[in-house]
Each structure stands twice: as structure tokens, then as C-alpha cells.
N, C-alpha and C positions, 0 to 999 in steps of 0.2 A: 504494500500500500504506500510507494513511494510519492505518492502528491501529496499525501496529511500530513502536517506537520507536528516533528515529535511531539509539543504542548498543545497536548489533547487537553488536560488539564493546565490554565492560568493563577499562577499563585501572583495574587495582589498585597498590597500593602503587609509585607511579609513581615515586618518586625512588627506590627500592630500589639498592642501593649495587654488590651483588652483579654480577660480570660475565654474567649469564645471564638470559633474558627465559624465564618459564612462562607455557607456554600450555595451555589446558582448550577445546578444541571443542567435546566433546560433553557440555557443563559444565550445558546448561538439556532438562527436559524441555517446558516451554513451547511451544504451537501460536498463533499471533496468531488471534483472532475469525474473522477472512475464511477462514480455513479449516475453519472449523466442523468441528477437531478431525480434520481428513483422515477422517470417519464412521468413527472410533476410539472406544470406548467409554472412557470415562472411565479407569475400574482401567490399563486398557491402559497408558494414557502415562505410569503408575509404574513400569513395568518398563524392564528394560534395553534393549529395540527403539527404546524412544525418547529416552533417553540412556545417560550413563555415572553409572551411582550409585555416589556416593561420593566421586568424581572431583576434582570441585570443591572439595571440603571438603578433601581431600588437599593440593590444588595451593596452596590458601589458606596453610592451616598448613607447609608448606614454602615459601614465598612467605618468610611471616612470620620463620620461622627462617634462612633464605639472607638476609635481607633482599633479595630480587630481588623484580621486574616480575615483574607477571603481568595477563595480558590472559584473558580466558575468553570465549566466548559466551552469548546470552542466548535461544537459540531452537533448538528441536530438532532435532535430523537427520535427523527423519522429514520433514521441513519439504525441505531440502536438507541434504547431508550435508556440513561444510565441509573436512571432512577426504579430500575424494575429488577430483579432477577433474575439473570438471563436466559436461563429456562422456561419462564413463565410468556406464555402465549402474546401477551402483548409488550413483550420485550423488542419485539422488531416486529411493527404492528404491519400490517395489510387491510387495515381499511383505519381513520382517523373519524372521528366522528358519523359523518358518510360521506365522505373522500377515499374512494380506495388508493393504493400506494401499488401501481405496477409494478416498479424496482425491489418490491421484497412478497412479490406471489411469487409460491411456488420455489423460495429458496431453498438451493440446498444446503443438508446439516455442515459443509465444510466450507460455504460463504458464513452462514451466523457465526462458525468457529474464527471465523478470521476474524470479525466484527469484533466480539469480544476478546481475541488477543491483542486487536490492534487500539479499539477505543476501547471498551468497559475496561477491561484489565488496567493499564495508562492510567484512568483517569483515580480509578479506586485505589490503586497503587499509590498515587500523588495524595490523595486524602490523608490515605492510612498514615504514610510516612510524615508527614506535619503533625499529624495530631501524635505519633509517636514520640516526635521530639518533643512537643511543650508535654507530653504526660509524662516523661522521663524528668522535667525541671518544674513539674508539677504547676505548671501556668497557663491550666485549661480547664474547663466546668462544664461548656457548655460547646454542644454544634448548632447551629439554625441554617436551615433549609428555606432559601428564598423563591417562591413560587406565585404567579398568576393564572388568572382562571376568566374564563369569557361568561359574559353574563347571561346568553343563553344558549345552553349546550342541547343537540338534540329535541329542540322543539322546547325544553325546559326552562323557563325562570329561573334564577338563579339569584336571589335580591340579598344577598348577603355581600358586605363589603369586604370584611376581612376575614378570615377563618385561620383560627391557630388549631391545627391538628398535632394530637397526641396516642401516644398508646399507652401502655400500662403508667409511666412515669410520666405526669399530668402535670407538674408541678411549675414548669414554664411557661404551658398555655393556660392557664389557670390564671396565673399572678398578671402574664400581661393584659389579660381580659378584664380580671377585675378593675387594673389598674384605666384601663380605656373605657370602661363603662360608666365610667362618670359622666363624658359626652354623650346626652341623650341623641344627638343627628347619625351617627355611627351605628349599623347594624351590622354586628357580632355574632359570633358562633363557633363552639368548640365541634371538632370533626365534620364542620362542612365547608366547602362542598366535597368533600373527600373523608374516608375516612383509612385505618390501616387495612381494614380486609378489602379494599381496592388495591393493596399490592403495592400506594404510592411510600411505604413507610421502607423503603429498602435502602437506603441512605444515609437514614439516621441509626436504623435497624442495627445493621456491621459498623459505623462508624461511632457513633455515640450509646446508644445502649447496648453494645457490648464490651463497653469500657467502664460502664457504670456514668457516662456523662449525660449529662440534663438534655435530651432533644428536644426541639421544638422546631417545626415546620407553620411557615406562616404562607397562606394563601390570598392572594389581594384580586380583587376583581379587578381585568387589566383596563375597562373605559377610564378607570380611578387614576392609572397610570400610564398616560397616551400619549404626554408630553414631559420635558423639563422639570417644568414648576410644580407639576403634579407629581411627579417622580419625586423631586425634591418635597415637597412637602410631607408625602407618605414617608418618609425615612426620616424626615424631622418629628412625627407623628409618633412612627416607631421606636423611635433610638430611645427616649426617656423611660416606657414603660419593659422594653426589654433588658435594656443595662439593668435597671434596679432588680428585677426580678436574677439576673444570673448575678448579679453582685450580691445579691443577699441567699445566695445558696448557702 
């Protein structure tokens, strides 16, 4: 797979001080060449199928304000999905909401094998290994998973603005929520619009609760973050009631 480039995974503001690593997976909507755009139509790969908008910009600007690490991805999840288990059916999807994906019907098991040695592997590698070194100097608590969501999926409504997903350790999405529920105009929600038995918790799964670190995945509805100011804003939004909650782990 000589046209991707080795930084499948981008480590940003690496000395970040912050006890918490942000992570963006579905941060690029990017296809490498060799895949001649999975026979997607160009427009296509601006939409949400093929990543998360907004997302990125989000994780940035709260990156910058926590002063925390952040690693993001640099290829899309139409590509493989790195936030899935690569085993699991919708790891290299063939149809996207109701967009089928020509480029991954009918693949065979030794193109997914490459996918995953060349991107899953890479980028989970790049994770592990950061988060190994601040847990060996003991200057790390927490991972967050920065994620958007479109407001109507599948014919669905979707009227929730923010959603902090958790799994058994609850204890991030919790604090940020209560702490944002003071603003009555903000509609909140713990496990939506996603929850783990959707398979989206595979990220924080290996990376953070199997280290005993605090996960929390934040999901933002992305018309909220479509621009700059709005991107900026949502990360000024967030950055107060996240820092306190992993600072007072």
C-alpha cells in the first residue's frame, strides 16, 4: 500500500500537559488512490458516510484549550472503520446509511487483511504506544473519543445535541452532563444517539478500559459544528465541564 502514508495515525500537540489523550477516528474523509474512491462519487465522500464533520476541528480546539494529546486519523472509515473490531460486519461497511460502497462488495478475506495491517493495526499501535508512555510516568486518567452525528439518520430524528456515551464506567459522562445541565437551551443525553452494543465503544474499549482509564466518548450533532465559530464554540462549551470532571478523578 505504497501511496498511504506511514501517519495513518497524527499525534498533535504531543507534550500536552493535560492528564487525558483525545482521540478523533473518524477525523479524515480521505480514500488513498489505490482505491479509486471505493467507485464513490466524489460529493459522496463530503458527507457524513464517510466521516465525522466537524469532528476534528472540535477535538483540535479542545486539545488546545485542555492542553492534552491528541492523536486523530488521517483516512476514512469507508476505507476500514477504526473504531469497530475488525471482525465485526460493519468494520469495512458495504452499504453507509443507504449508500452502498462498490469498493468493499464482495471483498476478499486477504484485501480486509491488508486493511487492517496497513490502517487498523498503525493507527491502534500509535494509540497504545502514547498512552503506554504517560501510564508508565503515571500522567494519564483519562481517553475521550471525539465524535459527530447527523441529525437525521435513516428517515430518523435525531434532536439531541450532545450525547456522552459510556459503558460500565459512567463516571465521565455523568459529571460532564450534570455539569452542562445547568443550561436549560442544551439537549443532553447519556448513550445517545449511540450506545456500546452498537459496537461504537471499541476504542475506548482496548484503549482506556482496559487500563482501568476513565473513557468517555462525546457525540455532537455535526449542523452544531458546520463552521469555525461553531466548532470553536463547542470546544469552549466543552473544555470546562470535561477538564473538571477528569481533574477531579
Amino acid at each position: 500500500m505504497a501511496d498511504i502514508s506511514a501517519e495513518i495515525a497524527c499525534l498533535e500537540n504531543r507534550n500536552g500537559s493535560f492528564p487525558a489523550l483525545i482521540v478523533c477516528e473518524h477525523a479524515s474523509n480521505h480514500i488513498p488512490e489505490r482505491f479509486s474512491n471505493l467507485g464513490l462519487a466524489r460529493p459522496i465522500l463530503t458527507t457524513h458516510i464517510a466521516w465525522d464533520p466537524g469532528a476534528l476541528e472540535v477535538a483540535r480546539a479542545l486539545s488546545a484549550r485542555l492542553h492534552a494529546p491528541l492523536i486523530h486519523a488521517t483516512v476514512s472509515r469507508l476505507v476500514i472503520d477504526l473504531n469497530r473490531v475488525p471482525s465485526a460486519p460493519d468494520s469495512i461497511a458495504t452499504i453507509s446509511e443507504n449508500t452502498p460502497i462498490p469498493g468493499n462488495a464482495a471483498l476478499e478475506e486477504s484485501e480486509r487483511q491488508v486493511r487492517v495491517r496497513d490502517i487498523y493495526e498503525p493507527f491502534h499501535r500509535a494509540v497504545e504506544e502514547f498512552i503506554n508512555g504517560r501510564v508508565s510516568t503515571k500522567s494519564i486518567k483519562a481517553v475521550v473519543s471525539i465524535h459527530s452525528f447527523t441529525r437525521v439518520y435513516k428517515g430518523h430524528e435525531r434532536p439531541w445535541q450532545i450525547g456522552f456515551i459510556h459503558d460500565k464506567d459512567d463516571r465521565l459522562a455523568r459529571l460532564a452532563l450534570t455539569d452542562l445541565s445547568s443550561d436549560p437551551t442544551l439537549i443532553l443525553a447519556l448513550n445517545e444517539p449511540y450506545n456500546p452494543s452498537h459496537g461504537v465503544f471499541h476504542t475506548l474499549d482496548r484503549h482506556a478500559c482496559q487500563r482501568r482509564l476513565a473513557p468517555l466518548m462525546v457525540e455532537i450533532r455535526n449542523d452544531l459544528i458546520a463552521t469555525k465559530v461553531t466548532q470553536d464554540a463547542m470546544a469552549e462549551l466543552l473544555a470546562d465541564p470535561i477538564g473538571r470532571a477528569i481533574r477531579d478523578l
